[in-house]
N, C-alpha and C positions, 0 to 999 in steps of 0.2 A: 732277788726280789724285783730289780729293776727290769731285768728282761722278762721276767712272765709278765710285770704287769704292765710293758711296751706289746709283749707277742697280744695281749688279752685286747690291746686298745688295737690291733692292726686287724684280728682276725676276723671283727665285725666288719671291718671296711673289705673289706679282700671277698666278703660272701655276698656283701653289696654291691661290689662290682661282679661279679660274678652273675648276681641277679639283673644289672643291667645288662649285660651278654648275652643273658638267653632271651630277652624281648624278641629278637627279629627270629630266633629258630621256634619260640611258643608261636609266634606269630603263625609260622606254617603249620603247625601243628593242631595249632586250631582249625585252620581252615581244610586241613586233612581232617579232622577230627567232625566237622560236620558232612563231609563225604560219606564217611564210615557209618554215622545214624542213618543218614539216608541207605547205605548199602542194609544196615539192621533192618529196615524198616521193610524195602523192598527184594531180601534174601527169602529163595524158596528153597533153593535144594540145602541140606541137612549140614552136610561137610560147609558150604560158604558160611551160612548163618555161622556155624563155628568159630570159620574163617573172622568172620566181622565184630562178632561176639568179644572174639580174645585183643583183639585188635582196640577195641573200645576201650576195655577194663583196662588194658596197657597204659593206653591216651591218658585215661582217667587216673591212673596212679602216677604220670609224668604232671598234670596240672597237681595233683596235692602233694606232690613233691616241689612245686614249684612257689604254691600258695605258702607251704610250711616255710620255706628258705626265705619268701619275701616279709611272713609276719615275724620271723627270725629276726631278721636284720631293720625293721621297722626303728626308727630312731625314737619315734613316739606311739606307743602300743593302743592309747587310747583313739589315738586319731586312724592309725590302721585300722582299727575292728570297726567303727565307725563308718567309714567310708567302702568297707571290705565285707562286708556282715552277709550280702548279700551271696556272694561270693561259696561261704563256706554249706549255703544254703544249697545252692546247685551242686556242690561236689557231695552232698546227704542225698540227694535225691534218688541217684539211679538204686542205693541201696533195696525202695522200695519196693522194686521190682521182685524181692525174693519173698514179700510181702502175700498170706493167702489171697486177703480183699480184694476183690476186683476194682474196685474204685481206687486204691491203694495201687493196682498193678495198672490203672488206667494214667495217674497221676504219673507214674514214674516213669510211665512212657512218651508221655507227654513234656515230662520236665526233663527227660532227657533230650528231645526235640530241642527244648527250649534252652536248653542248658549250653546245646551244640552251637545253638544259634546266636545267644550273646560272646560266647567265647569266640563265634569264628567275627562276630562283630568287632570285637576288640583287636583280633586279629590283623584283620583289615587295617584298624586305624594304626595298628604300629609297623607295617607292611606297607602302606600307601598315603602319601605327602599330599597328592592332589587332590582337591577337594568335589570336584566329579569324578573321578577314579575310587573313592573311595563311596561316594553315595551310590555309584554303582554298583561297586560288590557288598554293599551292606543290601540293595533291595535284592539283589541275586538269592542271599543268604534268608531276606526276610520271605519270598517265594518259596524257597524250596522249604523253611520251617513252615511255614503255614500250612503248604500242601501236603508234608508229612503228617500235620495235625489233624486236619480235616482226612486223611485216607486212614489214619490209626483211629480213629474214634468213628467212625463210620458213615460219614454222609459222604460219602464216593467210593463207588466198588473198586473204582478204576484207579490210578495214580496219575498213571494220562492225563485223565479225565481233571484230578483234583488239581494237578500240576498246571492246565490251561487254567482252570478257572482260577488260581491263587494268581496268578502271572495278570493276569485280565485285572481284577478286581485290585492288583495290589500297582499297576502301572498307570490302569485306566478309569479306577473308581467304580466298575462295573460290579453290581450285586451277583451274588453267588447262587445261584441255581437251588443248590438244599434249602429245606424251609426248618431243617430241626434247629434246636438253641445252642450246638456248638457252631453250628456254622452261622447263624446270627450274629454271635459275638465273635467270631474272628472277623466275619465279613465287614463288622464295624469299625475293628481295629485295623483292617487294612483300608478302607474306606480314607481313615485318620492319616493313613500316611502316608497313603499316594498323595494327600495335599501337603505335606508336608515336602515331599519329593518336590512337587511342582513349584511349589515357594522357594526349593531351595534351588532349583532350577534356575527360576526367574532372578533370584540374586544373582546367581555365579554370572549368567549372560549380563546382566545388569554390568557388573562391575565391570565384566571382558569389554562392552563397548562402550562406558565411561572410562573407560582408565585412560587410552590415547588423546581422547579429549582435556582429561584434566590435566596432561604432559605438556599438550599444546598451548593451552591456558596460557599467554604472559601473565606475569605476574602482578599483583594489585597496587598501585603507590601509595606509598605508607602514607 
């Protein structure tokens, strides 16, 4: 009785650590994983699509094998679902893709974009300590979702084409060429966060050339 109910108290710890392990390899796999939508996105020959297809569903069944083992081992369930809700929303999404609706098959393609694109975000943050190193491949990440959005929903024929203009508009503030309303409201939301890039900019430099100064600083007399 004593050992099962030692083995029962260790086995949750052992899957928790376990789940802290694979932080730095989801990490890459994230950030592979939003390669692969982009290959989805821009595959033309038959055999690749396949190729990217099966590669995807793979990714995808490695995050809800991952999601399942971390709500597994969650110390507190309630504050898991909580904080995670989100989470199990994006791994529903690509479902919808097998959906007849076109609006249903527009969302799923979309929210897989978008799904690719917070995971390879998180990605980033558990891969990368520095904090312009990491706002850097977060805009990387928010560029190429964006332009995958705008070339799947169609106000750019070109990818090229959607790809400069997401890069522009999401580095530079620069509006977006299309006049339809999905590109209105992406153009907004990247609008939002090139300033946000540029604010966080301005801290990091801020700090880099306060910090030598406040070293130098003697110190005050009590």
């Amino acid at each position: 009785m004593d050992t099962s109910a030692s083995s029962q108290r260790r086995n949750p710890w052992r899957a928790e650590q376990l789940a802290q392990r694979l932080d730095r390899p989801m990490g890459v796999l994230g950030l592979v994983f939003v390669l692969v939508v982009l290959g989805q996105a821009l595959a033309t020959d038959p055999g690749l699509t396949a190729v990217f297809t099966w590669l995807g569903w793979g990714l995808w069944a490695v995050f809800a094998g991952e999601f399942a083992l971390r709500a597994y081992v969650a110390r507190d369930q309630k504050v898991f679902w909580l904080h995670n809700w989100w989470q199990l929303l994006f791994l529903v999404l690509p479902f919808l893709r097998f959906a007849r609706a076109l609006v249903l098959l527009h969302t799923a393609r979309v929210g897989g974009v978008v799904s690719a694109a917070v995971r390879g975000s998180r990605s980033a943050g558990q891969l990368l300590s520095g904090r312009v190193t990491w706002l850097g491949a977060v805009t990387v990440i928010v560029v190429l979702a964006s332009s995958q959005v705008l070339y799947l929903l169609g106000s750019y024929d070109s990818y090229g084409t959607a790809l400069y203009q997401a890069a522009l508009a999401t580095i530079a503030g620069e509006p977006l060429t299309p006049d339809d309303a999905y590109a209105r409201c992406v153009g907004v939301l990247l609008a939002a966060y090139s300033v946000v890039v540029v604010a966080a900019l301005a801290a990091v430099l801020g700090a880099f050339f306060l910090e030598p100064e406040r070293k130098a600083a003697p110190p005050r007399a009590g």
